[in-house]
VEXMITOR-814831 format. One record per residue (C-alpha): residue number from 0; y, z negated, x negated; residue in one letter. Coordinates in Angstrom, 2 decimals, always signed. Layout:
<rs>
<r num="NUM" y="Y" z="Z" x="X" residuo="a"/>
...
</rs>
This chain:
<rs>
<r num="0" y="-143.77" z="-21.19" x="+72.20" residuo="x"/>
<r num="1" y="-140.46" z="-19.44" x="+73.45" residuo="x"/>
<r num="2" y="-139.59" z="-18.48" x="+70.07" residuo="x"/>
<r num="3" y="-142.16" z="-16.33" x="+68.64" residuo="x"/>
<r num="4" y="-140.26" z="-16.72" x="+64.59" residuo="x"/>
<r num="5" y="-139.99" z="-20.86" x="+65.23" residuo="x"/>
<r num="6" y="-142.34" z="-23.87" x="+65.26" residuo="x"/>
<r num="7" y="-141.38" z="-27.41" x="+65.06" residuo="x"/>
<r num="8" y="-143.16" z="-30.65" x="+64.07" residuo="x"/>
<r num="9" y="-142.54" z="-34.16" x="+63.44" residuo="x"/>
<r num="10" y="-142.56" z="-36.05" x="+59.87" residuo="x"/>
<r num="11" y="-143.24" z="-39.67" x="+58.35" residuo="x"/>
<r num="12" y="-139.64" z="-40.73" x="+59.85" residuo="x"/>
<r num="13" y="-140.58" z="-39.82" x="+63.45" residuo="x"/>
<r num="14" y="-137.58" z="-36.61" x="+62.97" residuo="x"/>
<r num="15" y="-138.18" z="-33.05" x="+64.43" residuo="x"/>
<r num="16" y="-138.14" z="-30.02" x="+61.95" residuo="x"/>
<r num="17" y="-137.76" z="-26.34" x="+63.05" residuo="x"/>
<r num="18" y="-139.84" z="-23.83" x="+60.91" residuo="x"/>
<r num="19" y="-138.74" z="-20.20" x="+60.97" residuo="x"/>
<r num="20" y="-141.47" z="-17.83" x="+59.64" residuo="x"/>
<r num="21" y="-139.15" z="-15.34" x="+59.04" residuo="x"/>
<r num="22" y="-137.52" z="-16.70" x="+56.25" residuo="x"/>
<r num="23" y="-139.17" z="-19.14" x="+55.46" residuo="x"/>
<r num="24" y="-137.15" z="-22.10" x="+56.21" residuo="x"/>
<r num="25" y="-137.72" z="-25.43" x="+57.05" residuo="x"/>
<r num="26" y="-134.97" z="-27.27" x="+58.90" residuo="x"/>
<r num="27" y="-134.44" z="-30.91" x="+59.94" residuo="x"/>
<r num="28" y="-133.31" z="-31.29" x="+63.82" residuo="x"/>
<r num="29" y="-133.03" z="-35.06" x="+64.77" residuo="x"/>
<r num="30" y="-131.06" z="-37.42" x="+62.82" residuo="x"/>
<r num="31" y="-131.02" z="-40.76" x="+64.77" residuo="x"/>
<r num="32" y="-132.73" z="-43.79" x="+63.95" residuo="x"/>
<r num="33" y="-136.40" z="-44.31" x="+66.22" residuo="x"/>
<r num="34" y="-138.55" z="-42.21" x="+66.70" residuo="x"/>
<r num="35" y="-138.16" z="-38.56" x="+67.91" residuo="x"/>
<r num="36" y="-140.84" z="-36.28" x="+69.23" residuo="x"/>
<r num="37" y="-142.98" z="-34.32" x="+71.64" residuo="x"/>
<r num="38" y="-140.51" z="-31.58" x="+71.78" residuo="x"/>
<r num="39" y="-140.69" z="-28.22" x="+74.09" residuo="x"/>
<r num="40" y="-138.64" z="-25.30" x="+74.15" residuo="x"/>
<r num="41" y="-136.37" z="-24.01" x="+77.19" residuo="x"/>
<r num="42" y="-137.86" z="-21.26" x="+78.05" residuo="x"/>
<r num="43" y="-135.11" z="-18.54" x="+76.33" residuo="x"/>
<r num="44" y="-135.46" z="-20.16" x="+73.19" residuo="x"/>
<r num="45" y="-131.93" z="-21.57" x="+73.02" residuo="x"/>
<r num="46" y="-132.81" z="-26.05" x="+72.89" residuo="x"/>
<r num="47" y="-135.49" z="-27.92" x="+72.27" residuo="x"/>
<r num="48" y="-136.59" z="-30.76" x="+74.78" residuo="x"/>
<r num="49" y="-137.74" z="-33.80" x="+73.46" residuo="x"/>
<r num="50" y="-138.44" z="-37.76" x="+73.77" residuo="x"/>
<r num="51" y="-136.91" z="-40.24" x="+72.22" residuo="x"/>
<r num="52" y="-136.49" z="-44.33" x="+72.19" residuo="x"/>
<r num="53" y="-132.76" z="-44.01" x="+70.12" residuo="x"/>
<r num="54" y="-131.62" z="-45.58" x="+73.41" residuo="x"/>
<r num="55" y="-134.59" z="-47.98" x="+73.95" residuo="x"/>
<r num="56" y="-137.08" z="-46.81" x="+76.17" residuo="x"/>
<r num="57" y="-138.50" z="-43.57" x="+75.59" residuo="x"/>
<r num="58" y="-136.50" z="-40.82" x="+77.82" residuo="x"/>
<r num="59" y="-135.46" z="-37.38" x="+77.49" residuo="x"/>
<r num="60" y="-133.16" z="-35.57" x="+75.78" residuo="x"/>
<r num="61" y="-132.16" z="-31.81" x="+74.75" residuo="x"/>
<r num="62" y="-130.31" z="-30.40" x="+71.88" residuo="x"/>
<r num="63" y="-129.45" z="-26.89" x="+70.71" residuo="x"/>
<r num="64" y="-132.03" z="-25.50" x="+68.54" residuo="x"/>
<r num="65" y="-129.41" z="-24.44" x="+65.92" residuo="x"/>
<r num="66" y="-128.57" z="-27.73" x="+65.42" residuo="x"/>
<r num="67" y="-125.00" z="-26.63" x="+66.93" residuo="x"/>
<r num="68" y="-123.16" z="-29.25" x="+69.45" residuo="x"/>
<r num="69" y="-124.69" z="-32.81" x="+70.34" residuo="x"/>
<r num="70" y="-127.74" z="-34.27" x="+71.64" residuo="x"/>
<r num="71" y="-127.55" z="-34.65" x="+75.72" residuo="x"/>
<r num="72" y="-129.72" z="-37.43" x="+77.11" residuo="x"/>
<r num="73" y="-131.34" z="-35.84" x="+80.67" residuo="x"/>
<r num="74" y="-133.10" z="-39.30" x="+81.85" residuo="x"/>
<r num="75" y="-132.45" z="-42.65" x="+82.41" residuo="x"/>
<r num="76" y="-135.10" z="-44.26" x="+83.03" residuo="x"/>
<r num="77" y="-136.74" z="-47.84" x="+82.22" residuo="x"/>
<r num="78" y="-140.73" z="-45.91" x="+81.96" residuo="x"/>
<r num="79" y="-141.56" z="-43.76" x="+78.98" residuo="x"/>
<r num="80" y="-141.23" z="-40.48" x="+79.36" residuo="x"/>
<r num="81" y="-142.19" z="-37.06" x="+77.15" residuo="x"/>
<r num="82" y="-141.47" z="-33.74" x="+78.39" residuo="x"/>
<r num="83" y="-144.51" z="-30.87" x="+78.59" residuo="x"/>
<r num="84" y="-143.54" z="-27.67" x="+79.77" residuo="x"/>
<r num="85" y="-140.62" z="-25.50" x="+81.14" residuo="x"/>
<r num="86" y="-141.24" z="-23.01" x="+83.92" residuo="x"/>
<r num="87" y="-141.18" z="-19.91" x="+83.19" residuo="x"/>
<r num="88" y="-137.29" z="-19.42" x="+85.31" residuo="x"/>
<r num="89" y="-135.88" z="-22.08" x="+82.67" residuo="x"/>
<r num="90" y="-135.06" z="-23.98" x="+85.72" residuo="x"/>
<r num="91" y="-137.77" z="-27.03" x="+85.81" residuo="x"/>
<r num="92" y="-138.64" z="-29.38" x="+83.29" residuo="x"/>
<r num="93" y="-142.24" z="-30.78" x="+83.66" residuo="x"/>
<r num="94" y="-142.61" z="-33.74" x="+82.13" residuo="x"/>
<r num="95" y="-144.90" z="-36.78" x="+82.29" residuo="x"/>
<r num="96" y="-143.82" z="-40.23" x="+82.87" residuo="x"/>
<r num="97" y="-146.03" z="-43.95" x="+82.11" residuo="x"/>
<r num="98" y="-145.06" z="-46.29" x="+85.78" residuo="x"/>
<r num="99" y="-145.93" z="-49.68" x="+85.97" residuo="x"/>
<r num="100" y="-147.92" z="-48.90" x="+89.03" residuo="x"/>
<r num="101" y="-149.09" z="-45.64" x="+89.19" residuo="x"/>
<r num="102" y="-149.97" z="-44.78" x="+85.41" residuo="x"/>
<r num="103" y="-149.20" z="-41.48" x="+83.94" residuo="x"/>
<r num="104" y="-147.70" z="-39.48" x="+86.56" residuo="x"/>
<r num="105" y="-146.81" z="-35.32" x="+85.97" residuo="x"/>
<r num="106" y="-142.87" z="-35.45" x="+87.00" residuo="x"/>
<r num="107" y="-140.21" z="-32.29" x="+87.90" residuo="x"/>
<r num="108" y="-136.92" z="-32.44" x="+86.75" residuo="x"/>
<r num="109" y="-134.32" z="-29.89" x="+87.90" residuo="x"/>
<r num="110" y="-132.38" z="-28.69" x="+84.50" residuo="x"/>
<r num="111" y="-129.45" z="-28.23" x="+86.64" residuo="x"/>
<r num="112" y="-125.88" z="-30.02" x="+87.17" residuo="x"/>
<r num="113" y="-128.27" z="-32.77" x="+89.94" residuo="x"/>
<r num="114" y="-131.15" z="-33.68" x="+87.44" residuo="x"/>
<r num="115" y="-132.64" z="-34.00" x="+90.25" residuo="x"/>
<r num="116" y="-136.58" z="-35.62" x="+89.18" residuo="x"/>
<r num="117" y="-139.31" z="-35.34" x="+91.95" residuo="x"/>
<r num="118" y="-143.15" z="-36.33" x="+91.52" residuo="x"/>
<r num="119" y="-145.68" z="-33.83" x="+91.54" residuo="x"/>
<r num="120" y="-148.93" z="-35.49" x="+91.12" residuo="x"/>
<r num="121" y="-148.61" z="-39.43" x="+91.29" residuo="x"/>
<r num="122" y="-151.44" z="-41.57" x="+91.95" residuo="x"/>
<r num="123" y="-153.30" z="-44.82" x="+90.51" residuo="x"/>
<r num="124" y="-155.02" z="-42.53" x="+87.92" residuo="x"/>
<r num="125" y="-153.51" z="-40.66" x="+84.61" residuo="x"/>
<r num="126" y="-152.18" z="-37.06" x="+85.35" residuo="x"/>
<r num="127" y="-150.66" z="-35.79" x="+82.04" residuo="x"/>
<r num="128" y="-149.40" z="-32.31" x="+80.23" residuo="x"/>
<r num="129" y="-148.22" z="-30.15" x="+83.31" residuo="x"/>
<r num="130" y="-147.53" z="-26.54" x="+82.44" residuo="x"/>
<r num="131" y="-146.60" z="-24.07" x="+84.92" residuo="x"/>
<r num="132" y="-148.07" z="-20.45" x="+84.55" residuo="x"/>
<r num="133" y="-145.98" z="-17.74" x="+83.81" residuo="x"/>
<r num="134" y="-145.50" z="-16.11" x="+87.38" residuo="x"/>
<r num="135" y="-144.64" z="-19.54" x="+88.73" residuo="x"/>
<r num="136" y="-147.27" z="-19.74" x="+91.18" residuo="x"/>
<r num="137" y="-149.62" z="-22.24" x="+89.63" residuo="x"/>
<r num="138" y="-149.27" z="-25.90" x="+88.14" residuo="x"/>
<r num="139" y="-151.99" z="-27.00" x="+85.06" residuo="x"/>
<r num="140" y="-152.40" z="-30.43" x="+84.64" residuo="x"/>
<r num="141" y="-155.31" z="-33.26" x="+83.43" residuo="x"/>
<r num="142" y="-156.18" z="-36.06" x="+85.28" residuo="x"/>
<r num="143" y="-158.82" z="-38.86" x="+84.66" residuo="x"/>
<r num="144" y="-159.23" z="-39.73" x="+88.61" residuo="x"/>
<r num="145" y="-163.04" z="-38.60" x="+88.46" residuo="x"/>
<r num="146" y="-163.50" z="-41.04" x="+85.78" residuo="x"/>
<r num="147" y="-163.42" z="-38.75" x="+83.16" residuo="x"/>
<r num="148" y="-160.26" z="-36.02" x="+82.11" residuo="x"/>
<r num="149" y="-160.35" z="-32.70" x="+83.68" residuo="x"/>
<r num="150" y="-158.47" z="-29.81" x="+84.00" residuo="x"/>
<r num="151" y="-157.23" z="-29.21" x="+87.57" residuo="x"/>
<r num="152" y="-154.70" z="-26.26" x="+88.92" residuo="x"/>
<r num="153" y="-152.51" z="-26.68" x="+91.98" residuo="x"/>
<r num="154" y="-150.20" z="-24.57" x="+93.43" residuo="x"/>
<r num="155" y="-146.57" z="-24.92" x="+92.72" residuo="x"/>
<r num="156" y="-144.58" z="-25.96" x="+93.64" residuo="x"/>
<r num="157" y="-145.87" z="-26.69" x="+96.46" residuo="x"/>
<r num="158" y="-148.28" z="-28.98" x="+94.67" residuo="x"/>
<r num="159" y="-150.26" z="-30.43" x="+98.32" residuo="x"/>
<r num="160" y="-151.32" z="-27.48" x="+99.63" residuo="x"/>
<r num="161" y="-154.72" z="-26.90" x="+97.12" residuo="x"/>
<r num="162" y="-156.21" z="-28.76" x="+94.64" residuo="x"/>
<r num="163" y="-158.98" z="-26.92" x="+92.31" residuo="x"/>
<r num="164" y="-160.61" z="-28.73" x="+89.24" residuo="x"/>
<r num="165" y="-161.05" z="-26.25" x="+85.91" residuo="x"/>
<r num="166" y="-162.96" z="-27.70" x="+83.37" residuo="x"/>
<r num="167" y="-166.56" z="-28.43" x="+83.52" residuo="x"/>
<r num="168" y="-167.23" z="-30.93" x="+81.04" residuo="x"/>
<r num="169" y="-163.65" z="-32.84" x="+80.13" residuo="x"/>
<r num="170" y="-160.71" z="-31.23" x="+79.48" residuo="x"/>
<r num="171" y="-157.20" z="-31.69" x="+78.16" residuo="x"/>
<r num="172" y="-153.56" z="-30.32" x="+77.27" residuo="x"/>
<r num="173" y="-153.51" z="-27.25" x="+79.34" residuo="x"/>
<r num="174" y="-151.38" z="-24.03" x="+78.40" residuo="x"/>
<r num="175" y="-151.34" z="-20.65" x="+80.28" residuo="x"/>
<r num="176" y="-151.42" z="-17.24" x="+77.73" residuo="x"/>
<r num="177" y="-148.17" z="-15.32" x="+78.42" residuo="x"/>
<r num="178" y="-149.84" z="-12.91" x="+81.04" residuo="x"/>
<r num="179" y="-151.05" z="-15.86" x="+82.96" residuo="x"/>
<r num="180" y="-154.53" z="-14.17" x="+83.12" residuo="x"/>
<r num="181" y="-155.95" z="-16.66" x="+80.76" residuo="x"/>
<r num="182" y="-155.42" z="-20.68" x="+80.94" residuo="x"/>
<r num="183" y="-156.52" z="-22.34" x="+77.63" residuo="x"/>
<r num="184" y="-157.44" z="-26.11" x="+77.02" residuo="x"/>
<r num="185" y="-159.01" z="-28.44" x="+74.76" residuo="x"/>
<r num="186" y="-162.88" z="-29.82" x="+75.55" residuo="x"/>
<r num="187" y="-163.81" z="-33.72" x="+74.79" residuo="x"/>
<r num="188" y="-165.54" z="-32.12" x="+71.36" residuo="x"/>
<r num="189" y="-161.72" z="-30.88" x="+70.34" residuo="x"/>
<r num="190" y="-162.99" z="-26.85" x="+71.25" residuo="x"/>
<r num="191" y="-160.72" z="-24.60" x="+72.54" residuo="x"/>
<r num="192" y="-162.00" z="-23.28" x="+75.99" residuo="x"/>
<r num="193" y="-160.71" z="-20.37" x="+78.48" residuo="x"/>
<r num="194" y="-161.03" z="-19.42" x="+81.47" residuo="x"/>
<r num="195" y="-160.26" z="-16.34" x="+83.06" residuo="x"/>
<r num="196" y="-157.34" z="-15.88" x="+85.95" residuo="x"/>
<r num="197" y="-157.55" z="-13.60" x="+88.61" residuo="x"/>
<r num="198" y="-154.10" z="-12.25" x="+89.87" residuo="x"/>
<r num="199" y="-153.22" z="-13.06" x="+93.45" residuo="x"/>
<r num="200" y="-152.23" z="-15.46" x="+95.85" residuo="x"/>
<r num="201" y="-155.43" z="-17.49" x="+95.76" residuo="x"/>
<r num="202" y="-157.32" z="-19.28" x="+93.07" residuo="x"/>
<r num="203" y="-159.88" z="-17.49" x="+91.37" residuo="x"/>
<r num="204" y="-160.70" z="-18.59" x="+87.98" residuo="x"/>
<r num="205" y="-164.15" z="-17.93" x="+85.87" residuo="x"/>
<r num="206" y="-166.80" z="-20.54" x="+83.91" residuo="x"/>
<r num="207" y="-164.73" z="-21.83" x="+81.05" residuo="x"/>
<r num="208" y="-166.14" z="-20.16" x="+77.85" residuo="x"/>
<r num="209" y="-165.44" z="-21.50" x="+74.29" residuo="x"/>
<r num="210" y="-162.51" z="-19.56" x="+72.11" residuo="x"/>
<r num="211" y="-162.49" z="-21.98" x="+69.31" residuo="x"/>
<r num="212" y="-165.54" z="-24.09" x="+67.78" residuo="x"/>
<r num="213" y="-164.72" z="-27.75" x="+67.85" residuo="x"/>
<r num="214" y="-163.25" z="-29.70" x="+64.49" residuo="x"/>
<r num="215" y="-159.42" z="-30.28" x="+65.71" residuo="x"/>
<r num="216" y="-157.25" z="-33.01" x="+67.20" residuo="x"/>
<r num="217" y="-159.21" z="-33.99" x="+70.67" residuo="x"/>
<r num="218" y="-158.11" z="-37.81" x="+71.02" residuo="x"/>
<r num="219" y="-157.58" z="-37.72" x="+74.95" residuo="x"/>
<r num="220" y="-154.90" z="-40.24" x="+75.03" residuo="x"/>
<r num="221" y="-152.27" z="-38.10" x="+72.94" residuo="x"/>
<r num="222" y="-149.37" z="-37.65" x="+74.16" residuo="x"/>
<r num="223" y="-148.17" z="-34.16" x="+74.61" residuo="x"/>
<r num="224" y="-149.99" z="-30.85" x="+73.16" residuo="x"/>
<r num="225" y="-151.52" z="-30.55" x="+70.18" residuo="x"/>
<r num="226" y="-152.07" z="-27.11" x="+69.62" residuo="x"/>
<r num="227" y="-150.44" z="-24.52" x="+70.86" residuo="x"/>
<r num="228" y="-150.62" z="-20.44" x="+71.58" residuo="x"/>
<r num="229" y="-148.00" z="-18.04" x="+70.10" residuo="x"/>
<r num="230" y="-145.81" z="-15.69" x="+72.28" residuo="x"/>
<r num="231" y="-148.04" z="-12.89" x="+71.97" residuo="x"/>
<r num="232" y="-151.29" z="-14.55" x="+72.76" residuo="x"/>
<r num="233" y="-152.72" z="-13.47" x="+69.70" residuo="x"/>
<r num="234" y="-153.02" z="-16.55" x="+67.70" residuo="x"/>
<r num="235" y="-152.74" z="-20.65" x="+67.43" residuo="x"/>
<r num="236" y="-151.29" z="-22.99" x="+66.36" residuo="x"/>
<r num="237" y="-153.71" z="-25.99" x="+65.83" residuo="x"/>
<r num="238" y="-153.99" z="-29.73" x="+63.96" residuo="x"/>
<r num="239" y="-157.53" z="-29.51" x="+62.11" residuo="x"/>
<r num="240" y="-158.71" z="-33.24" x="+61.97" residuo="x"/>
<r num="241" y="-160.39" z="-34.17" x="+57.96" residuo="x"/>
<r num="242" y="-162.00" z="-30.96" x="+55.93" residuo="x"/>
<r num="243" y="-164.23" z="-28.03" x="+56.97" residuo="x"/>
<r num="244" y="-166.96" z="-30.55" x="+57.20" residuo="x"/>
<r num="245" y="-165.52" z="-33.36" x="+59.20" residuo="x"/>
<r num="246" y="-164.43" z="-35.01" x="+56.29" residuo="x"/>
<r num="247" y="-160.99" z="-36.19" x="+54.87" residuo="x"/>
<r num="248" y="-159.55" z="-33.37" x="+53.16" residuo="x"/>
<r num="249" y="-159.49" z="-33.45" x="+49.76" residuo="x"/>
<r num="250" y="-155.86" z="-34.64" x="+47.85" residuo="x"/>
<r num="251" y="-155.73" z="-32.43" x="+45.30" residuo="x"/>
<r num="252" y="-156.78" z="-29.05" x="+44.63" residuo="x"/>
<r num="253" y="-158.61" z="-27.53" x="+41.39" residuo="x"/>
<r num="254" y="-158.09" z="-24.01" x="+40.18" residuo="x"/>
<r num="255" y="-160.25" z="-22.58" x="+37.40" residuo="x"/>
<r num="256" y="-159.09" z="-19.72" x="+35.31" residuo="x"/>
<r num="257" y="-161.07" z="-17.64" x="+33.05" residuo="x"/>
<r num="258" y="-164.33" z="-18.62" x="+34.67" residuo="x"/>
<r num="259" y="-166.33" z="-15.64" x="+33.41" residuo="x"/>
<r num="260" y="-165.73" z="-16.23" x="+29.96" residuo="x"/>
<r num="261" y="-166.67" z="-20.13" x="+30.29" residuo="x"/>
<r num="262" y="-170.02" z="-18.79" x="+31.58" residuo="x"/>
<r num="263" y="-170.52" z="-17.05" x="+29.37" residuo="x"/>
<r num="264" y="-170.26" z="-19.44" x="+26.90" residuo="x"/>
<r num="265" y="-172.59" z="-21.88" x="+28.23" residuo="x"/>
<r num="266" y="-174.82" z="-19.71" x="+29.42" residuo="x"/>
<r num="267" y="-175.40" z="-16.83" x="+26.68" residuo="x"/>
<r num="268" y="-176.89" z="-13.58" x="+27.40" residuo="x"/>
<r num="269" y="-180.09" z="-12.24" x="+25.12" residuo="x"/>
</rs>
């Protein structure tokens, strides 16, 4: 996240809300009718990027993130978009985008005056969840081409010139740590896995190792991350999926007061 005091999530009417841990405070963003989500943050902090079929089709769309000013639309487009990542200059918007012919494709979008939107990685297979790491030099994506969802890296953004897969048994939703010496991604079991990133011009990454034990939100066709890794690297952010167990989570919650004295009573001492 850009904002180490903010998170923001969706609700029942498809709205995003802006938490501040500071305060607390919770804080309704989007207004419009449809269904508003899968929101990133510019990379100082200042708007949140998000999709949104108010118009229709899903496209994109920014806002402040003071809820100051109106919402901009940045696409048109007549394919479903929803935005993933920022670079780390505030300049690009990654994003992915559904085409009738070529799937899921990982997209560019200058956040300039032009708008300018170039492919990165389009092919007849899904490519999803681009992120780019924090020196610029690398692009994160997943891709089912192999016939099952991987991690890959490329470099960026010159995106042709190498092509290295980083997962070793499925992986999804990609996001680099804020040193960039660590990319982070979720297994087919809904773990939390890491590898290692060497700094340098060339790719050298180690054996993914697990960070998290499995028991949160793994479906691989969501749409945009579902966890995510706090400014200072130090925690997540993370959807657990039923109870400790597996299983729904309970609805209600029983506290017992007194307890000692009720144990007494049915049990008695000698």
């Amino acid at each position: 996240m850009a904002r180490a005091s903010w998170c923001f999530g969706n609700d029942q009417e498809h709205d995003l809300w802006l938490w501040d841990f500071g305060r607390p405070t919770l804080t309704r963003l989007t207004l419009a009718p449809g269904i508003d989500g899968i929101g990133v943050w510019t990379s100082d902090g200042r708007r949140v990027i998000f999709s949104s079929d108010r118009t229709g089709v899903r496209n994109l769309f920014w806002q402040a993130a003071d809820g100051t000013g109106a919402v901009e639309r940045l696409t048109e487009s007549l394919n479903t978009q929803y935005p993933s990542a920022v670079s780390p200059d505030g300049r690009r918007l990654i994003f992915t985008e559904e085409a009738p012919r070529t799937a899921d494709d990982v997209m560019m979008m200058e956040l300039d005056g032009t708008r300018r939107v170039t492919p990165l990685v389009q092919s007849p297979f899904n490519e999803r969840n681009g992120s780019v790491s924090p020196d610029g030099h690398w692009l994160a994506y997943e891709a089912g081409d192999s016939g099952r969802v991987e991690v890959y890296v490329r470099p960026f953004p010159d995106v042709s010139s190498g092509h290295w897969q980083v997962s070793t048994d499925g992986g999804t939703r990609p996001i680099w740590t804020r040193s960039g010496q660590e990319l982070v991604y979720v297994s087919t079991t809904g773990a939390l896995m890491r590898v290692g990133v060497a700094r340098g011009p060339s790719w050298v990454a180690t054996t993914p190792t697990l960070v998290v034990k499995e028991g949160y939100l793994a479906n691989p066709n969501w749409w945009g991350l579902s966890y995510d890794i706090s400014s200072d690297g130090q925690r997540f952010l993370m959807i657990k999926e039923g109870g400790a167990d597996g299983t729904a989570a309970p609805a209600t919650i029983i506290v017992v007061q007194h307890w000692v004295e009720e144990l007494k009573r049915l049990v008695p001492t000698k």
